[in-house]
C-alpha positions as CSV (number, residue, x, y, z in Angstrom):
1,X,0.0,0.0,0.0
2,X,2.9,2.6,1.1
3,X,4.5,1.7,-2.3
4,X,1.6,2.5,-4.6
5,X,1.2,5.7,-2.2
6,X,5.0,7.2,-3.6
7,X,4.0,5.8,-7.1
8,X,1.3,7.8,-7.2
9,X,3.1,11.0,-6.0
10,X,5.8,10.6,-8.0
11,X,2.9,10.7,-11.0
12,X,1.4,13.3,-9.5
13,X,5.1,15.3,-9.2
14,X,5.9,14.5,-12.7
15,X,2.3,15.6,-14.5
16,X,2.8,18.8,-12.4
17,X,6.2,19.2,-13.7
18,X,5.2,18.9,-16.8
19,X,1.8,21.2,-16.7
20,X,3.8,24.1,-15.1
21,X,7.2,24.2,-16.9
22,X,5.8,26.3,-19.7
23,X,3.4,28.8,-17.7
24,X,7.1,28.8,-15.3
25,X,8.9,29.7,-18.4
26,X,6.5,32.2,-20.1
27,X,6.4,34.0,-16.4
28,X,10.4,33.9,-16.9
29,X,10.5,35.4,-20.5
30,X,8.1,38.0,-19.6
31,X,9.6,38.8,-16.5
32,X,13.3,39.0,-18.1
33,X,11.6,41.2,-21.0
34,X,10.6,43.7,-18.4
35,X,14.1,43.8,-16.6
36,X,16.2,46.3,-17.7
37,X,19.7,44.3,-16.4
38,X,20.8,41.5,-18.3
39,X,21.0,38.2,-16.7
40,X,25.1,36.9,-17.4
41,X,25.2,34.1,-20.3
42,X,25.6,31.6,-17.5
43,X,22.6,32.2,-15.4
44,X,20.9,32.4,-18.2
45,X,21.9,29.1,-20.1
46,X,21.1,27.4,-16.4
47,X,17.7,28.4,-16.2
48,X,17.0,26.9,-19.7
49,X,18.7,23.6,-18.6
50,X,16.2,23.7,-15.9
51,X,13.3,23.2,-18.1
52,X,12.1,20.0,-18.0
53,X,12.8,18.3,-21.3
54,X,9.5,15.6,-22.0
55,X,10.9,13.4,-24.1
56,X,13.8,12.9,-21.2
57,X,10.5,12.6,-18.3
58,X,8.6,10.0,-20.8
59,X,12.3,7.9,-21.4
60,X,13.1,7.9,-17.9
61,X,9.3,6.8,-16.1
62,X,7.8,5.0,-19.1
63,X,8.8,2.6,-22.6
64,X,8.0,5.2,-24.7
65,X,10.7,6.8,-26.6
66,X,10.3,9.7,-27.8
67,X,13.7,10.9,-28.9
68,X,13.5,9.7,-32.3
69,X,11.4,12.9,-32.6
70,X,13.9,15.2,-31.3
71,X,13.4,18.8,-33.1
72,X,9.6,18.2,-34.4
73,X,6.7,19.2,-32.6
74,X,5.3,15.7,-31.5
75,X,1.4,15.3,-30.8
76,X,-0.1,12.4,-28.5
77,X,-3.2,11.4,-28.7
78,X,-4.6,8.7,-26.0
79,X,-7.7,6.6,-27.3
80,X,-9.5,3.2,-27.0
81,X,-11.3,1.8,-29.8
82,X,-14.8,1.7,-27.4
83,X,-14.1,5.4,-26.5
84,X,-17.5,7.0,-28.7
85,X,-15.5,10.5,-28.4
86,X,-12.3,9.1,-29.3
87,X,-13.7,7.5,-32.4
88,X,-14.8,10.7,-33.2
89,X,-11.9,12.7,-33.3
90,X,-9.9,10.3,-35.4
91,X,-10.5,11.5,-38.8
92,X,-9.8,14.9,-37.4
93,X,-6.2,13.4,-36.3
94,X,-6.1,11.8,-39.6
95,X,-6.5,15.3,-42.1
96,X,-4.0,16.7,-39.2
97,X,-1.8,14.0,-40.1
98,X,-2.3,14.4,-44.1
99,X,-2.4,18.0,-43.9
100,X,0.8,19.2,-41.5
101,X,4.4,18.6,-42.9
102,X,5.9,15.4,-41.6
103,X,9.2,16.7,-41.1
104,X,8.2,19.5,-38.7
105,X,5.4,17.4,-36.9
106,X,5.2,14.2,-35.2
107,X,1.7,12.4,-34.6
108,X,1.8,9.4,-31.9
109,X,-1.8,7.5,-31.2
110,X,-1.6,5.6,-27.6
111,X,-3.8,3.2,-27.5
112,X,-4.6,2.1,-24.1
113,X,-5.3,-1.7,-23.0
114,X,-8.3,-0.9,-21.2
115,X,-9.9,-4.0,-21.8
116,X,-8.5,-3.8,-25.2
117,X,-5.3,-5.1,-27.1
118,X,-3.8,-4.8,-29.8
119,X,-6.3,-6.4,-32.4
120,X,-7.9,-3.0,-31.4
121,X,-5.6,-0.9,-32.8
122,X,-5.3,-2.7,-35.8
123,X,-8.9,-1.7,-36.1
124,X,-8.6,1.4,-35.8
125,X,-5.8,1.6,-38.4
126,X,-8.1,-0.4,-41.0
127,X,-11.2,1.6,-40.3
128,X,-10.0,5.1,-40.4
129,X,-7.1,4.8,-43.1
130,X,-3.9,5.3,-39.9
131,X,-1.7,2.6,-41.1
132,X,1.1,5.6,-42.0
133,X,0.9,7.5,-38.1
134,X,2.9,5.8,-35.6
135,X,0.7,3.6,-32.5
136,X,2.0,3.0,-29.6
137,X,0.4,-0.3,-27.5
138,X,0.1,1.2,-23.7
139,X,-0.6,-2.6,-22.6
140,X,0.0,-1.9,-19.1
141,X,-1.4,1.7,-18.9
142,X,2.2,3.3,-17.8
143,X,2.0,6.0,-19.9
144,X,-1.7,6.8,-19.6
145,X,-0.3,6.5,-15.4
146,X,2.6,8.9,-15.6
147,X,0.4,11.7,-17.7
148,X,-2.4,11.6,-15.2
149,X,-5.0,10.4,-17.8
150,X,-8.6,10.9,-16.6
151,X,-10.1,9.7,-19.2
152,X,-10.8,10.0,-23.0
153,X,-9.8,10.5,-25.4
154,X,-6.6,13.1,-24.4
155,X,-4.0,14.9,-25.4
156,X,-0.7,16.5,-25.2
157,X,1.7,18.7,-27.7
158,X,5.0,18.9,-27.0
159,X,6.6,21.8,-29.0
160,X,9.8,21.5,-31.0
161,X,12.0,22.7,-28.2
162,X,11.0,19.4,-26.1
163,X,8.8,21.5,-23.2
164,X,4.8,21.1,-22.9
165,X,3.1,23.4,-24.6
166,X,-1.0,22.1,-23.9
167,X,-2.9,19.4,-22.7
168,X,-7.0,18.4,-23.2
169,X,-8.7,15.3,-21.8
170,X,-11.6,15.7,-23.9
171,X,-12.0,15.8,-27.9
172,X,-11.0,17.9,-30.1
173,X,-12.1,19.1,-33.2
174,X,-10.0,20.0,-36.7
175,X,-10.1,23.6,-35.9
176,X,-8.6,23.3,-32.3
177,X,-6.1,20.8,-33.5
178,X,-5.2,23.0,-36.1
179,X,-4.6,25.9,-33.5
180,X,-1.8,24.1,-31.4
181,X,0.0,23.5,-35.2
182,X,0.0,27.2,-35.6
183,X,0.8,27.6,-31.4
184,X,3.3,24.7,-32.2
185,X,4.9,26.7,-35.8
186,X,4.1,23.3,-37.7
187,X,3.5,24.4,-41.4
188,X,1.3,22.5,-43.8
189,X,2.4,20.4,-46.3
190,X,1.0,22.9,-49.4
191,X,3.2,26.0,-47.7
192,X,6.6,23.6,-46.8
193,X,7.2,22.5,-50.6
């Protein structure tokens, strides 16, 4: 029981880590804007080591990797194929996926074994035309644990710089997907060629 206590603040620690690094940092860069000293190069540089990189957070409490994506914007998405909502949004994830360039954006659909597996997935891929965006199989709900997941369909995009920049735990439409790409400076396929 006292084990499962820490494992849940440790959770709780890390999903607060990653919620407030970029409100922390925005209060930083507004607050150094309106400073008329400069901070010396070395302060400086150790404040931005400070900020928590995600990709390093997911590698060190979970299986998935994502420093393959180092440099893009990265989207995760958290679904179950029963999930009415989640179905929903998938061919709003899909025109995101065909419409933002590839080389600036990365899309990651977690699908989480809640009394699923992976046939599920599969699915998912045949039914709504995925089979090119990259699934990861949460089979023992790690990841959906370390993120705080309440429920779903959620969530999260991680900017090119490796820090949070938002997080929903409900659906989301083209439009509001399409928002974060602009928040996240992913271009579109049409503009990048």
């Amino acid at each position: 029981m006292n084990t499962n206590w820490k494992h849940r603040a440790l959770i709780l620690l890390c999903c607060t880590i990653l919620i407030a690094a970029p409100t922390a940092c925005a209060a930083q860069t507004s607050e150094a804007a309106q400073t008329p000293t400069a901070q010396p190069a070395a302060e400086t540089q150790a404040a931005e080591d400070a900020v928590p990189i995600v990709s390093e957070l997911f590698s060190t409490y979970t299986n998935l990797d994502l420093a393959p994506y180092e440099g893009k914007a990265i989207f995760i998405n958290f679904f179950t194929e029963w999930c009415y909502y989640c179905m929903q949004e998938m061919p709003d994830i899909k025109k995101l996926y065909d419409e933002y360039n590839e080389d600036e954006l990365q899309v990651i659909l977690v699908h989480v074994w809640d009394g699923e597996d992976a046939s599920n997935s599969e699915s998912v891929k045949s039914i709504y035309g995925l089979e090119g965006l990259t699934f990861f199989e949460d089979e023992d709900r790690m990841v959906a644990a370390f993120v705080g997941l309440g429920g779903y369909p959620g969530s999260l995009f991680i900017g090119k710089d490796g820090t949070l920049h938002g997080a929903a735990n409900y659906m989301l439409t083209y439009e509001q997907l399409s928002a974060y790409m602009q928040e996240l400076g992913v271009s579109k396929k049409a503009a990048a060629q």
